[in-house]
C-alpha positions in Angstrom: 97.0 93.2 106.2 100.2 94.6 107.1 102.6 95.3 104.1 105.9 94.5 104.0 109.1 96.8 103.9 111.0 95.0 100.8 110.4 95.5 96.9 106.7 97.1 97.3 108.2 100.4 99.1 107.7 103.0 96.3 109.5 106.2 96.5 107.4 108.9 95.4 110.2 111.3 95.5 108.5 114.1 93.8 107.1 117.2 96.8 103.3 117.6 96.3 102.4 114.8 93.9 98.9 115.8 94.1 99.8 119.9 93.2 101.5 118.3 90.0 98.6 116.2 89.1 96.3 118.7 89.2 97.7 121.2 86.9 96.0 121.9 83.5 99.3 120.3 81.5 99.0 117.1 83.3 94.7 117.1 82.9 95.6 118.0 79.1 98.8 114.8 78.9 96.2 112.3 80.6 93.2 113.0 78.7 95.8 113.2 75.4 97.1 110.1 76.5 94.3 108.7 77.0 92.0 109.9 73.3 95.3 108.8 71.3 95.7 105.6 72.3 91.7 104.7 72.7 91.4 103.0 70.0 94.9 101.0 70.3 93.9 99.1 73.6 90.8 98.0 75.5 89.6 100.4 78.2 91.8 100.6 81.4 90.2 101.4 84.3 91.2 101.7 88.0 88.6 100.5 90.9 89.4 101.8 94.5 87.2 102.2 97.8 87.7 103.4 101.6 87.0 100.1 103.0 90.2 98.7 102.2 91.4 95.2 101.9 89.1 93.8 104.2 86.0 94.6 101.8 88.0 93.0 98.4 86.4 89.7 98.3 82.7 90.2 98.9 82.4 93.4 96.7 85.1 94.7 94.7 86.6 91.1 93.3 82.7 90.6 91.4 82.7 94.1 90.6 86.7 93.9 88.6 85.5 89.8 87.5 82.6 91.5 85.4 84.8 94.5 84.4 87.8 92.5 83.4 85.8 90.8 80.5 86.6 93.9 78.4 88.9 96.7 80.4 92.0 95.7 81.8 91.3 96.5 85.6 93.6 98.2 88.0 92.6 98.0 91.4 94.2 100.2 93.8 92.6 100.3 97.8 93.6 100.8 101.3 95.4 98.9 103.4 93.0 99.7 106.5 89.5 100.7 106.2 89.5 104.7 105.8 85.8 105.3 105.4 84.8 108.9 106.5 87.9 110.3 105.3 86.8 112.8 102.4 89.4 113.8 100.1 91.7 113.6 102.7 95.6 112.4 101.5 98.5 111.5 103.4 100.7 112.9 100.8 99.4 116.6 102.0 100.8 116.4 105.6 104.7 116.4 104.3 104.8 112.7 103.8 106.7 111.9 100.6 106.0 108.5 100.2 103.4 105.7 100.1 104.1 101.6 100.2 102.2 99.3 98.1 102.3 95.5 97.5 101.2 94.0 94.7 98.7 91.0 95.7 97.4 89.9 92.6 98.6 89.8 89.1 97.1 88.1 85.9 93.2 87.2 84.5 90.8 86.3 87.4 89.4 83.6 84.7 90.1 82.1 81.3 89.5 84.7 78.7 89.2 87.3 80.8 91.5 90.7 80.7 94.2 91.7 83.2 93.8 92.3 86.6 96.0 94.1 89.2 95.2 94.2 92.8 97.6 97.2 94.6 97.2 97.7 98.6 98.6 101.1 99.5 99.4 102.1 103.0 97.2 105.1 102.8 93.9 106.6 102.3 91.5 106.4 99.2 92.8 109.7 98.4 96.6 108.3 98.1 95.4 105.6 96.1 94.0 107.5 93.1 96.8 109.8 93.2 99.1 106.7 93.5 97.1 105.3 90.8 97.4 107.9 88.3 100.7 109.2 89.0 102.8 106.1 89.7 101.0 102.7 88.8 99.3 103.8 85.5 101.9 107.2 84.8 102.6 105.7 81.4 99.5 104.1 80.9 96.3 106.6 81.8 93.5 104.9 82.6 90.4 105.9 81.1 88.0 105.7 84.2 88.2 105.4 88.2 85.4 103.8 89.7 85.0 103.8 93.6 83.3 101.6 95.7 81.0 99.8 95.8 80.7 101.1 99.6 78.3 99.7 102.1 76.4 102.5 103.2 74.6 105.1 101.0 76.1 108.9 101.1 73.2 110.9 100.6 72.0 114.6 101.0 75.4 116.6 102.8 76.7 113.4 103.7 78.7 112.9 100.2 80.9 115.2 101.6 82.5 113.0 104.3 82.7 110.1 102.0 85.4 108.6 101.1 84.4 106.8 98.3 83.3 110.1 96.5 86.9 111.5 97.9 88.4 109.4 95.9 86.6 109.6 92.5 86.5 113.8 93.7 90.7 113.5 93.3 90.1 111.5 90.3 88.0 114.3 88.6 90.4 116.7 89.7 93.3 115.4 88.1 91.0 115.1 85.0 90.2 111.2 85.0 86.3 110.3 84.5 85.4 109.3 87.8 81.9 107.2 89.0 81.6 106.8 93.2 78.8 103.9 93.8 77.7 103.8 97.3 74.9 101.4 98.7 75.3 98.1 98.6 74.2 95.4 100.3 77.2 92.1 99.6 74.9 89.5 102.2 73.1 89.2 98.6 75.2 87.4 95.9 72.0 88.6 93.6 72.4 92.3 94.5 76.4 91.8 94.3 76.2 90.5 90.6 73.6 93.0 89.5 75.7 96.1 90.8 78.8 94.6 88.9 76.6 93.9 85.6 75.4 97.8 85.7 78.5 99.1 86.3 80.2 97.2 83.5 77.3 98.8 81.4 78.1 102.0 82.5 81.4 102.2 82.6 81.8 101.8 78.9 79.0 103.8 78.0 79.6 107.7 76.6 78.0 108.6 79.1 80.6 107.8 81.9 83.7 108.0 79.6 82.5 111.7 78.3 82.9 113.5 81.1 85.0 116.0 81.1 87.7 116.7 83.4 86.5 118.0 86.7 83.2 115.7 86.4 82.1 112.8 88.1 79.1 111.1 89.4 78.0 110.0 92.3 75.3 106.7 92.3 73.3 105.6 95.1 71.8 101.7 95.2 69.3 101.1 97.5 70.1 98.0 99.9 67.4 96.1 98.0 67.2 92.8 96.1 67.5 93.8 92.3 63.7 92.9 91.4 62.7 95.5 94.1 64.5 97.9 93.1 62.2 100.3 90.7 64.4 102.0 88.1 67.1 104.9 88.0 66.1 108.9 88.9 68.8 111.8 88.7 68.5 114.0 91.1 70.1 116.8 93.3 71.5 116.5 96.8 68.7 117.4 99.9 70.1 119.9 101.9 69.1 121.2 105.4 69.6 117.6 106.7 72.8 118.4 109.0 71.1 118.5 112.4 74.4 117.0 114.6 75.2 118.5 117.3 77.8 117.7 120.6 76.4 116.7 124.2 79.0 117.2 126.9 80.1 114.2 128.5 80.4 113.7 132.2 83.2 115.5 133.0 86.8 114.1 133.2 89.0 113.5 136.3 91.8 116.1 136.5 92.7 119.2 134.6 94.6 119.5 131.0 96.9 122.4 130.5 95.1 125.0 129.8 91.6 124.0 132.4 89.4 121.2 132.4 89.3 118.7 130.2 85.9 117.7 128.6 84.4 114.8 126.3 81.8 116.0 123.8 79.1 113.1 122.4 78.0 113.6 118.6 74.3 113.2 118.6 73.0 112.6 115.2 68.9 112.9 115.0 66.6 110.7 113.0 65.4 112.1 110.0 61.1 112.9 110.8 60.3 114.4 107.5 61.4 114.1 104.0 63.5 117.3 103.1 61.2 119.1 99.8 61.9 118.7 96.7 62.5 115.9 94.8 66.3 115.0 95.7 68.5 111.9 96.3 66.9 111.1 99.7 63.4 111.1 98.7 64.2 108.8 95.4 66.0 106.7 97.4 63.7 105.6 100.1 61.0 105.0 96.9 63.7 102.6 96.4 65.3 104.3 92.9 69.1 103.9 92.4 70.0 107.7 92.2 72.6 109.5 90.0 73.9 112.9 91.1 76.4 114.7 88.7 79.0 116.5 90.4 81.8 119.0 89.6 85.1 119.0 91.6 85.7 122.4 90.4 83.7 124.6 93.4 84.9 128.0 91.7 81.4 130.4 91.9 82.3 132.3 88.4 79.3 134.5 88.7 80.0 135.6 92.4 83.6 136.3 91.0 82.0 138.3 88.4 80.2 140.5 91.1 83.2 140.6 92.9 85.6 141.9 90.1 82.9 144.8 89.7 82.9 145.4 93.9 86.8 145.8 93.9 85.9 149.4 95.7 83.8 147.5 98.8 87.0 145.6 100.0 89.1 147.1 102.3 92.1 149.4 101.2 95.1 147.5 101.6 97.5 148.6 103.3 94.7 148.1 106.0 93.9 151.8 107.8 95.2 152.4 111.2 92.7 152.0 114.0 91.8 155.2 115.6 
């Protein structure tokens, strides 16, 4: 979908939308916003993914069908697919503007709420922002959900994803976020049941409690939902990086600076379960897995220590060299 340069150009004329968003007045306004007015509306909640448009039939229309029975939905996704891209946003390379068109306004069925469908020419990243700070400015929503995405983001993969990019902006800006990764949208079953246990979720304390910098992460096995065993919280595995480059053969002529060179990423199979009992062990037992995450990567204790080792840094301004 290509979108068109008329009345869906917004100008987000404000420099470093996301700098704004993030500050403690605007978490403290949105959750404010948000606690006053909870019990004046039903819940609002925005749905995004890094799949983009192509991806809003088979699994995020069921998934904001179910949720529209009691939240008005707002959803909010890419133009292109942008899987892959992190937390990455368009708005941080000195653009100052993102397009959106407005596909789809009003109740998907009789009785149920209403539902918004926004395509933004950018990246899951833009459309929370977007989201938060232009769509629903007036109007907070009460919870981001992202996804569902196809494949699962387990162990150090989570942090290339862009579906947990985007709810990892949301939690930032100090929206309760959820990222669902996993599913499998060949099985109308599987589709249903995802949407069904979101809904659930999503208006549970659980999900609506957290506080600002939180969010979790789920991932669904690609199973039908009778084989699927039950639910497990667990930590991320680590040590499963193992990618590394293979040259290429080598390229005809010189660049610049020398020889120009391809470089293959090899990614190994995984022979052994990492230890422990983490997100890629429950998951191949076939468990949907929860992982609670922080977007606030501050090590307090380690800035403890460091306050106490002001003496070990070097001297500033820095000694000449001999």
């Amino acid at each position: 979908m290509k979108l068109g340069r008329s009345k869906s150009w917004l100008g987000l004329c404000w420099a470093g939308l996301f700098v704004f968003l993030s500050q403690p007045c605007c978490v403290g306004w949105l959750r404010a916003q948000t606690a006053s007015s909870e019990q004046e509306r039903p819940l609002r909640i925005v749905i995004t993914n890094d799949d983009g448009v192509e991806e809003l039939q088979d699994r995020v229309a069921p998934l904001a069908r179910t949720l529209a029975g009691f939240a008005e939905v707002y959803v909010v996704i890419p133009a292109q697919n942008r899987s892959g891209t992190t937390h990455h946003m368009s708005l941080s390379m000195g653009k100052r503007s993102l397009e959106s068109e407005l596909i789809w306004s009003g109740p998907f069925e009789e009785g149920g709420r209403r539902v918004e469908v926004h395509v933004v020419d950018g990246y899951p990243a833009d459309c929370v922002a977007l989201a938060l700070g232009g769509i629903l400015r007036d109007d907070p929503p009460d919870l981001v959900i992202s996804g569902p995405n196809g494949g699962p983001n387990l162990g150090p993969a989570w942090f290339g994803s862009g579906t947990i990019g985007a709810a990892r902006i949301a939690a930032i800006i100090g929206v309760p976020a959820i990222a669902i990764s996993g599913l499998d949208d060949s099985e109308e079953e599987a589709v249903q049941a995802l949407a069904d246990w979101v809904a659930q979720l999503a208006r549970s304390e659980l999900a609506l409690g957290l506080e600002a910098g939180q969010y979790l992460t789920v991932a669904l096995p690609q199973k039908l939902p009778s084989e699927i065993k039950g639910i497990r919280v667990a930590p991320r595995a680590s040590g499963l990086g193992g990618r590394y480059f293979e040259k290429a053969p080598p390229l005809i002529g010189e660049g610049e600076e020398g020889p120009r060179q391809v470089w293959l990423l090899q990614v190994p199979e995984m022979t052994e379960l990492p230890p422990g009992a983490t997100d890629v062990l429950y998951y191949i037992q076939d468990y949907i897995v929860l992982t609670p995450m922080r977007a606030d990567e501050h090590d307090y204790a380690f800035m403890d220590e460091l306050r106490g080792r002001l003496g070990e840094l070097p001297a500033w301004p820095p000694e000449e060299r001999p």
